[in-house]
Structures are given as structure tokens and as C-alpha cells.
Wavefront OBJ file of the C-alpha trace (Angstrom):
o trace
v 0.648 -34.567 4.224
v -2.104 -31.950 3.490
v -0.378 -28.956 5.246
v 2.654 -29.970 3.609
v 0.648 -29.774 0.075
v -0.322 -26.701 1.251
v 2.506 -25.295 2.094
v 4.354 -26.059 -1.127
v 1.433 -24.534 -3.127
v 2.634 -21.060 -1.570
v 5.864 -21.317 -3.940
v 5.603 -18.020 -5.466
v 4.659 -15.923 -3.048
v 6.196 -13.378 -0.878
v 8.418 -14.537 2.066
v 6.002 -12.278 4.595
v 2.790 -13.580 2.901
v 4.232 -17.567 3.429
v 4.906 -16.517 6.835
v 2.199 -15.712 8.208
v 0.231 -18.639 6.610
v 2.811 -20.656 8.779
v 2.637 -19.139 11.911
v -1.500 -19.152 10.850
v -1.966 -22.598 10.497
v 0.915 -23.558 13.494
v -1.197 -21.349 15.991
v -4.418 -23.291 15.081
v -3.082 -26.701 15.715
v -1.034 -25.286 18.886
v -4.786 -24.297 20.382
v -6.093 -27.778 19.447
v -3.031 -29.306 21.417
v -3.704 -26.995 24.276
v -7.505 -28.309 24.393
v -6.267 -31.979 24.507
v -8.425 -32.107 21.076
v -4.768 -33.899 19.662
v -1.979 -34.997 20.661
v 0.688 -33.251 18.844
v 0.754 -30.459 16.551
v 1.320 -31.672 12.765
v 2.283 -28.247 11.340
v 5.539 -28.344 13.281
v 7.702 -30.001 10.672
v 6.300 -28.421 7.690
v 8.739 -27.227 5.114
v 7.856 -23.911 3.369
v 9.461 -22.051 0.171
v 11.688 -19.290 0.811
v 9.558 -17.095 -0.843
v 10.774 -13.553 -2.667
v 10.812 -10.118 -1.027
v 8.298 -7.836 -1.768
v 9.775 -4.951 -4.047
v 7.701 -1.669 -3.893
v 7.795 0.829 -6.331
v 6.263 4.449 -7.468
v 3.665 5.087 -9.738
v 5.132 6.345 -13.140
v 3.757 9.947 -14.472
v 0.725 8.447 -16.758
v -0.411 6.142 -13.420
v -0.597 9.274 -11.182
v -2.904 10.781 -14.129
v -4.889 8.311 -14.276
v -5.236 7.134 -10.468
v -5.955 11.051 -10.043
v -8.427 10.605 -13.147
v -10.324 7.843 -11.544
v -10.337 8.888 -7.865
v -13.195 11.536 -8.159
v -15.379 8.969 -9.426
v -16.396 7.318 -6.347
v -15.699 9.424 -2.988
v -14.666 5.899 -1.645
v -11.844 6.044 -3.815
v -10.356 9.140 -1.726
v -8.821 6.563 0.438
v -5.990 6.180 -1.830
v -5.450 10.048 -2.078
v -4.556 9.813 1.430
v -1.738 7.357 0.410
v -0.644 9.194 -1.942
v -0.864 12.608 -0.508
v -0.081 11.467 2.754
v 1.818 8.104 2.701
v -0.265 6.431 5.247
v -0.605 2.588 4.728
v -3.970 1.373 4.351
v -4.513 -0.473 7.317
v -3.619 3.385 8.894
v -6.550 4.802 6.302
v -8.638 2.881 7.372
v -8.500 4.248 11.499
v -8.682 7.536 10.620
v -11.637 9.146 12.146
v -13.270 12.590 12.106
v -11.144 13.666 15.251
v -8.128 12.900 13.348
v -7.928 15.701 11.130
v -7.478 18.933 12.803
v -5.654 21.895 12.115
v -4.279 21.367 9.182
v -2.585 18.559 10.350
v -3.430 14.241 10.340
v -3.007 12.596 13.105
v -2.068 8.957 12.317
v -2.858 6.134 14.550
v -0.010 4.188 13.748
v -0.850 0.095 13.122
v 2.730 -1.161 12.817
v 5.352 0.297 14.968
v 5.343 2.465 17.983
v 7.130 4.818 15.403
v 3.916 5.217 13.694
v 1.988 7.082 15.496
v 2.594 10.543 14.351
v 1.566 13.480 12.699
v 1.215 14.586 8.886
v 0.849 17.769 6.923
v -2.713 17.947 5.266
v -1.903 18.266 1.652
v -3.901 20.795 -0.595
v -5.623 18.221 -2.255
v -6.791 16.797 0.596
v -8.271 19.570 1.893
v -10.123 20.032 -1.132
v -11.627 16.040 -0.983
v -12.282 15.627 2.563
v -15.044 18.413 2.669
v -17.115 15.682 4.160
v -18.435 16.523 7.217
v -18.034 13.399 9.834
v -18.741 13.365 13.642
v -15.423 12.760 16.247
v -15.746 9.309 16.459
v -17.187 8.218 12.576
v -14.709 6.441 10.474
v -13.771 8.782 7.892
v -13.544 5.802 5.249
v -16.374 2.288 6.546
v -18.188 -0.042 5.168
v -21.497 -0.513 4.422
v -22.705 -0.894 8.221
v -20.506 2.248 9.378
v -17.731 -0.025 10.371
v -14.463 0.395 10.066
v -12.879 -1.537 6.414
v -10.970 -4.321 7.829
v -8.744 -6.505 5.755
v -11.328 -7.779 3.328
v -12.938 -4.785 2.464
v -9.775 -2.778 1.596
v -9.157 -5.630 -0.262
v -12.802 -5.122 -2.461
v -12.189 -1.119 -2.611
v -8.565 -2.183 -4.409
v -10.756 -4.476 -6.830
v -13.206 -1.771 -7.530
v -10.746 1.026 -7.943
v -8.758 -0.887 -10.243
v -11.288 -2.197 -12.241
v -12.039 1.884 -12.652
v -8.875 1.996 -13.444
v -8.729 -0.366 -16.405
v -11.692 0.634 -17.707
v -10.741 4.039 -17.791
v -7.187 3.462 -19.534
v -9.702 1.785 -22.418
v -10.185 -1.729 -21.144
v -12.980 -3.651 -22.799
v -16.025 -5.393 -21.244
v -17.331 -8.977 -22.005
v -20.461 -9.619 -19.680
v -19.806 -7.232 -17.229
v -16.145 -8.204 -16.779
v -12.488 -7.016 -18.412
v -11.252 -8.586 -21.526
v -7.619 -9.331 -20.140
v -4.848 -8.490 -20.729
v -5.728 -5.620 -18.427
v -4.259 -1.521 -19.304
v -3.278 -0.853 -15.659
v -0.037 -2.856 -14.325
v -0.226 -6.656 -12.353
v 2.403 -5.098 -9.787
v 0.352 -1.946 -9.182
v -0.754 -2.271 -5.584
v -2.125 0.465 -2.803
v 1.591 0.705 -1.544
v 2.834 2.078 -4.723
v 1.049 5.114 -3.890
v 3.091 5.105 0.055
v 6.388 4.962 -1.560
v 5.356 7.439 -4.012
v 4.759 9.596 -1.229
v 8.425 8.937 0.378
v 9.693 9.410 -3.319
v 8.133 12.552 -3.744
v 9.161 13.907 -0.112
v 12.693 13.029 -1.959
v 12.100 15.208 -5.216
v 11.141 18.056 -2.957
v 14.127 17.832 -0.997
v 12.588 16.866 2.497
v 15.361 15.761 5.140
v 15.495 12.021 5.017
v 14.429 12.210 9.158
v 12.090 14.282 8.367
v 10.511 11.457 5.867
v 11.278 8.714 8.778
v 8.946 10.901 10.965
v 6.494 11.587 8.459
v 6.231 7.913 6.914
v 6.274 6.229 10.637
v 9.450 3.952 9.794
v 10.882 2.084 12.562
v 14.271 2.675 11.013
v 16.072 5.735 9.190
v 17.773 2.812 6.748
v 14.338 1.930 5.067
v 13.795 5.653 4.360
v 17.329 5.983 3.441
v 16.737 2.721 0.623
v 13.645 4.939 -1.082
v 16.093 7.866 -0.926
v 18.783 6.242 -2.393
v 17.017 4.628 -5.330
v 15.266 7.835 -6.222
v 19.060 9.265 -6.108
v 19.976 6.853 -8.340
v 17.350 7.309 -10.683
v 18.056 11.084 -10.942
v 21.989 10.722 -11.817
v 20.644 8.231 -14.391
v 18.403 10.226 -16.230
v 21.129 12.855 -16.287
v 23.369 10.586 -17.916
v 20.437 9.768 -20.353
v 20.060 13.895 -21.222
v 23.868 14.217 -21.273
v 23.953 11.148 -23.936
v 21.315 12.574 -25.964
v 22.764 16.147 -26.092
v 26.240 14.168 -26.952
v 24.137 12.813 -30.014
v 22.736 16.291 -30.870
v 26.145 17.931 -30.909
v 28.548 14.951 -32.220
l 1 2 3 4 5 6 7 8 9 10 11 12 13 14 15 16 17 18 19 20 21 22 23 24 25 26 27 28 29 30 31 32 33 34 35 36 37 38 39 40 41 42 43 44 45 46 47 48 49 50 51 52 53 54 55 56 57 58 59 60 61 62 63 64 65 66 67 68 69 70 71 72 73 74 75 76 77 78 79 80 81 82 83 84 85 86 87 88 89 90 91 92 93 94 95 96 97 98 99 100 101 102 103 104 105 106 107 108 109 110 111 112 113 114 115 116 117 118 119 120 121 122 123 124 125 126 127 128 129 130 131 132 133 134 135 136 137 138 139 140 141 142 143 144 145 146 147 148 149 150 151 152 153 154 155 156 157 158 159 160 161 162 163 164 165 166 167 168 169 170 171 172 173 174 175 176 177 178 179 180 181 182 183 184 185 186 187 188 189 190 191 192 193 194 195 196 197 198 199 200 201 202 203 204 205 206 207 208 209 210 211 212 213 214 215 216 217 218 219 220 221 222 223 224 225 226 227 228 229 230 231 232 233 234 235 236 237 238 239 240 241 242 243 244 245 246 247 248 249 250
């Protein structure tokens, strides 16, 4: 009865997120039945919602501003200028290590799929940020100890930076914290600045296999999807300048 309380309290949530809560909570019981500690496992009849999939998006013009804006204030806050500059997904950000940046190139310890492991062009701008000057083996990006950020403290740089973020689009402060509703989007999330990347590979005309390679996707068809929805964007704001010179010349 609890786990199944708990598991209908995930309604809402994404259909990865509820996942792995399941396969979380079944593996703990599993262990317990393995060490004769019970005698069956009660999370194997659970029922779980659905759950929605996770819909990624770019940053519009005035977030890149102000994401750009706010990075320079803390040199932790570089980490997401390697997303966007580089599309590497945080838990790949987080590897990187003084080694991995080397002749004008990143080399990307890929976290996710064989395909990961790869290569990418060292933007400009990253040149310019990562002046830093770290041995082989230092994280490029740790925590207070010199360990590498694990899940919990990318999750605490995200806070921070965002909280930058509100306060420099003109959020308030009561007490020390932001007087909701907040300036900077809910959905705004450190992927938004990945696909950005793929969308701006897009705008520049980059091959679509050449964007596989260079965003470490298993599959050409989730490249393709980004491509195809930025595609799609384009023809429609040419249909929105055609209407308005339609309006102009009627």
C-alpha cells in the first residue's frame, strides 16, 4: 500500500523520471529478497502513471542574452557554455578533464551510448573562458573537495545559475529569496542549451550526420526530429514575412 501511494504521487511526471523510480525501488526490494531479509518482493505489482514525454526545446534570442549575461558571473557557470557551445549533456560536462581539451578539439567521454564518445570542435568562446589552467587528470568543472559534480551538485549549480538568472532579468528579493512568479521560464532546463546546440548546427547548415557525430546520438532519426522542427520553424516564419509584406502591399 505505501509503494503504491508512492507510485501514484509520480502522476505528473515524465515517463523516464517514473521509470526509474520503479526499477529504483523494485531493485531494492529484489536485494532484500536475495538476502532472505523477505519473502517476496512487494514492488512487483505496483501500478505506475504513464507519465508524459519529455519535450526539449531551444533557448529563444532574449534567453541566450541573458544566459550569456549571467555566465561570466561565476566561472562555475562556464559549465553551461560548454552545452551550449558544444552540446555536451551535463553528466558529459561534468567528466571533462584537463586532458580532454587539446588541439583545438574536445574530447567527450561519452556517458550514454557507445555513440558518445567522440570528438567536438572548440568553439571561439570557449577558448576565450577556459583560460584556466588545470593539470591532466583535474576535473575541469568539481566540487568543493576537487571531485567530480555528480548528480546532486549539477543539480545545485542549475539552482544557483538560475537564481542568477532571475535576478538578473529583474526578479525581486524577500529575505534572501525570489518573489515568484519568477522572469526566467519553469521549462528552462540545462538541455535547452544541448538542443540549442543541434538547432544551431541546423541554422548553419551542418550535415545532419555530421550533427549525429557531433551530438553523440545513438540514432540519425533523433537528430533528424531537431532538424526537422527547426525546418519547420523556418518555412513558418517565411509565411509570417510573406503575410506581413501581403499586408504592406494590399
Amino acid at each position: 500500500l505505501h509503494l503504491q501511494r508512492i507510485a501514484q504521487n509520480l502522476n505528473g511526471y515524465s515517463a523516464d523520471y517514473i521509470k526509474k523510480v520503479k526499477q529504483g525501488i523494485y531493485s531494492i526490494f529484489d536485494k532484500a529478497v536475495e538476502n532472505k531479509l523477505i519473502n517476496d518482493n512487494p514492488a512487483k505489482n505496483i501500478v505506475a502513471p504513464d507519465g508524459g514525454k519529455t519535450t526539449r526545446r531551444s533557448i529563444t534570442d532574449e534567453e541566450r542574452k541573458l544566459i550569456l549575461d549571467t555566465i561570466p558571473d561565476d566561472r562555475r557557470f562556464q559549465f553551461y557554455a560548454v552545452m551550449l557551445y558544444a552540446g555536451l549533456r551535463p553528466s558529459e560536462v561534468a567528466e571533462l578533464k584537463g586532458m580532454d581539451i587539446k588541439d583545438g578539439m574536445i574530447f567527450v567521454r561519452g556517458t550514454k551510448t557507445k555513440n558518445a564518445m567522440r570528438k567536438v570542435p572548440l568553439a571561439e568562446p570557449l577558448r576565450n573562458m577556459l583560460v584556466y589552467k588545470h593539470g591532466a587528470n583535474d576535473y575541469i568543472f568539481k566540487n568543493t573537495v576537487g571531485k567530480k559534480l555528480d548528480e546532486s551538485g549539477r543539480q545545485h549549480l542549475w539552482n544557483a545559475f538560475k537564481r542568477h538568472l532571475n535576478l538578473k532579468a529583474g526578479n525581486q528579493l524577500y529575505r534572501n529569496k525570489l518573489v515568484y512568479p519568477s522572469h526566467v521560464a519553469v521549462d528552462l532546463v540545462p538541455y535547452c542549451l544541448r538542443h540549442t546546440f543541434c538547432t544551431d548546427l541546423c541554422l548553419a547548415g551542418v550535415d545532419v550526420r555530421v550533427a549525429q557525430r557531433l551530438m553523440g546520438h545513438a540514432s540519425i532519426t533523433t537528430t533528424s526530429n531537431i532538424y526537422t522542427h527547426v525546418n519547420t520553424d523556418k518555412l513558418l516564419d517565411a509565411a509570417d514575412k510573406l503575410n506581413n509584406l501581403y499586408r504592406v502591399t494590399r
